[in-house]
C-alpha positions, 0 to 999 in steps of 0.5 A: 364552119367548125362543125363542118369541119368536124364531119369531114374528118371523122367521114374521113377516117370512118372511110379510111378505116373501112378499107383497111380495117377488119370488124369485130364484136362479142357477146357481151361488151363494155364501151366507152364513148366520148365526144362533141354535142351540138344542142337546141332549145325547143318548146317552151325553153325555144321561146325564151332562149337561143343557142350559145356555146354549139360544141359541148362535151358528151361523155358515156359508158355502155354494157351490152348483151347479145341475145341470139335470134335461135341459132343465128349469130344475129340477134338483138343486143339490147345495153344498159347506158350512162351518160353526161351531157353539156349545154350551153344557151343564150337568153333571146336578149343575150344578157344571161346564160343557161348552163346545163349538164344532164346525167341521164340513165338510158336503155339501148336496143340494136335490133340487128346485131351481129356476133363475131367478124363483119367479114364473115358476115359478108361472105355468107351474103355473097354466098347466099346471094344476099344483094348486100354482098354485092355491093361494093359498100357492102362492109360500110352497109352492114356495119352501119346496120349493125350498129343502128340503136334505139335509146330510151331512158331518164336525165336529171339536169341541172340548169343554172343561168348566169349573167352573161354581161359580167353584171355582179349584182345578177342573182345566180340561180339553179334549177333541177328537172327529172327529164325523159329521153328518146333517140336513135343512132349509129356507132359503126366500128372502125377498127378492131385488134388483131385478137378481136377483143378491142374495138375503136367505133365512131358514134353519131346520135340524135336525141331529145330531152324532154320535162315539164316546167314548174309552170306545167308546160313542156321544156326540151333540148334537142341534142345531136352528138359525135364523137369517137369510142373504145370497145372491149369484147367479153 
């Protein structure tokens, strides 16, 4: 219900902005993006333990660089990104709790990046009859596309299980794993100052931490994320 809740609010504003705002970004950015991550165990962590606490905190920071295709104001920007992540699991009989928090280190590609305003954008493709001009969510469909990326990168988690039934005697134990990602996403904008400098963006991401366990099999946490961000354009 909570996460329900959630999506229709930020689908709302996301709308609002869209017919209200205009869009915006440079060629190198810095963004700041913070948020609630929803997580699953799967694999060999799956079978010994559920979900626990659902929204959790997600927290990243981004520096982005735009490398023009020839002369086009569209490219491939490719970012460096930061991030920490929190999860929280229950063991299958619900009498201990996994909490984990992930530093990851990641690289981001959007393969279709667009310098400058969206608007602009959207009058070159009615003037070229680009059937994306013609429509009447064109805005939202290029700034989604705009905004489509690929994440690939490390994590180093820390996973400490506790008892969950306030059993003082339970020894507290941590373990740490080096951790491999991969992802996808959007972040489309939906707001920019006047002096096109600043950009607020919502972000939806879906991703996977994947490591092997001291037993050799395979552990993940599949973790799918929104939230909201502030840009800045060099």
């Amino acid at each position: 219900m909570k996460r329900n809740i959630l999506l229709t609010a930020v689908f709302a504003i996301l709308l609002t902005g869209f017919s209200t705002f205009s869009f915006a970004q440079g060629k190198t950015s810095f963004k700041f993006n913070f948020g609630t991550s929803f997580s699953k165990p799967e694999d060999e962590l799956g079978t010994v333990a559920r979900k626990g606490k659902s929204m959790q905190p997600t927290v990243s920071v981004e520096l982005g660089r735009l490398i023009n295709y020839g002369a086009s104001d569209y490219g491939v920007r490719v970012a460096a990104v930061g991030g920490l992540d929190y999860a929280n699991f229950l063991s299958n009989d619900a009498t201990t709790v996994l909490k984990t928090n992930i530093t990851s280190i990641k690289g981001r590609i959007y393969p279709i990046s667009y310098k400058g305003s969206m608007e602009d954008a959207m009058d070159k493709a009615k003037s070229s009859n680009n059937f994306l001009g013609d429509l009447g969510m064109g805005l939202l469909i290029y700034s989604f596309v705009n905004s489509f990326h690929v994440d690939y990168g490390v994590g180093f988690g820390k996973i400490t299980e506790s008892s969950n039934i306030d059993d003082p005697n339970f020894p507290e134990e941590t373990v740490k794993r080096n951790m491999t990602y991969f992802g996808w996403g959007f972040q489309p904008q939906i707001y920019t100052s006047d002096s096109g400098k600043w950009n607020a963006n919502a972000f939806f991401d879906f991703g996977k931490f994947k490591w092997e366990n001291a037993n050799g099999n395979t552990s993940s946490i599949k973790a799918s994320s929104l939230g909201f961000g502030f840009q800045y354009n060099f």
